[in-house]
C-alpha positions, 0 to 999 in steps of 0.5 A: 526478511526485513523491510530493509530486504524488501527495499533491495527488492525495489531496487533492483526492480528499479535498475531493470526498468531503467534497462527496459522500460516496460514500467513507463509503456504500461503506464502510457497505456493506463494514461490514456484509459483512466476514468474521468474521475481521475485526472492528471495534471500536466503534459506528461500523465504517464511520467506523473502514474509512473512516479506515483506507482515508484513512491507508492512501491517505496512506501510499502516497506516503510509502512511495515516498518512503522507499524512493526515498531509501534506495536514494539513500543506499545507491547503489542507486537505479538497481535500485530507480527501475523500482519507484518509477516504478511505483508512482508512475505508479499514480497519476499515470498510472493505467490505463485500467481505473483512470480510471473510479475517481477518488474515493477508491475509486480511491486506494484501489486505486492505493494497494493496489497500491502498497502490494502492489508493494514487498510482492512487491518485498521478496519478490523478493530473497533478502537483502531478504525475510530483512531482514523489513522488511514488518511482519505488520500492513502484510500485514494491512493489505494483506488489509483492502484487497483486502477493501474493494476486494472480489473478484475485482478485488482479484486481478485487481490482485494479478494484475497486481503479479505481472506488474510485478515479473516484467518489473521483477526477473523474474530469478534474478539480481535474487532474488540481489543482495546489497541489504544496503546497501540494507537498512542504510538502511532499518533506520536511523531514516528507516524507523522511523516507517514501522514505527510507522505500520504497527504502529498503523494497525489498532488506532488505527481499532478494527480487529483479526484475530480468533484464527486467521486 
């Protein structure tokens, strides 16, 4: 299935919470719980959480998508296939610890790991991690995240990207694969818009880090 696919899957996991709103009283919850390092802005934090965790699920496929077609330009399509059926399979086919969550609390978490997934990606490979690609605020952004789906089931998650990019690039030789090709590709103007996002999701939903974290 393609990112169009997941997309879909989105979207009708948007029409449900616009039925119910399970989403938004999760998000109430959270409000009221976050660590002081995590502010809010605003008379409406959980409107602010909700729409951040809404942009964060929609950017998962886009993600994808990037990085499928800059592996396509750069010949590297083969390396990189493995991480995007499985990222893409957090959706489609999700595991059975995942069926149970099917509203947007799901999508959350299939986005976290994701999400999280092409972060141990660029970390994984020497040449690609001292590229920079990931921004500082999509780590934060990936922090917000685990703080919503909340302790331990976050590192439970974390856990098993762990054990995904072992069996995946679990190999000194993947950490020295020269991928400049692939990172010329990145740093054109298809990832561009990438940044941007990442760079203005926190601050766009009133949400900042404090001082010190």
């Amino acid at each position: 299935m393609t990112p169009k696919a997941v997309l879909n899957i989105i979207d009708q996991a948007r029409r449900k919470e616009a039925r119910s709103g399970a989403f938004l009283r999760q998000m109430k919850e959270k409000a009221a719980q976050l660590p002081t390092a995590i502010v809010v802005d605003g008379y409406q934090p959980a409107t602010s959480l909700f729409q951040f965790a809404v942009e964060y699920i929609e950017m998962a496929p886009r993600l994808i998508e990037c990085v499928e077609a800059c592996a396509r330009e750069a010949g590297k399509s083969e390396l990189f296939q493995p991480f995007v059926d499985a990222a893409t399979r957090y959706f489609t086919q999700p595991s059975v610890l995942l069926v149970q969550y099917d509203g947007l609390d799901g999508l959350l978490i299939r986005a976290y790991l994701c999400h999280r997934l092409m972060e141990e990606m660029h970390d994984s490979n020497r040449s690609i991690r001292a590229s920079e690609l990931v921004d500082l605020e999509a780590t934060r952004a990936n922090l917000l995240a685990h703080e919503l789906i909340g302790e331990p089931f976050a590192n439970e998650l974390d856990d098993s990207i762990t054990v995904t990019v072992l069996q995946i690039a679990g190999t000194p030789d993947y950490y020295n694969l020269d991928l400049d090709p692939f990172i010329d590709q990145v740093n054109n103007r298809a990832w561009d818009w990438m940044r941007h996002y990442w760079e203005n999701l926190l601050e766009r939903n009133h949400i900042r880090f404090s001082l010190g974290y």
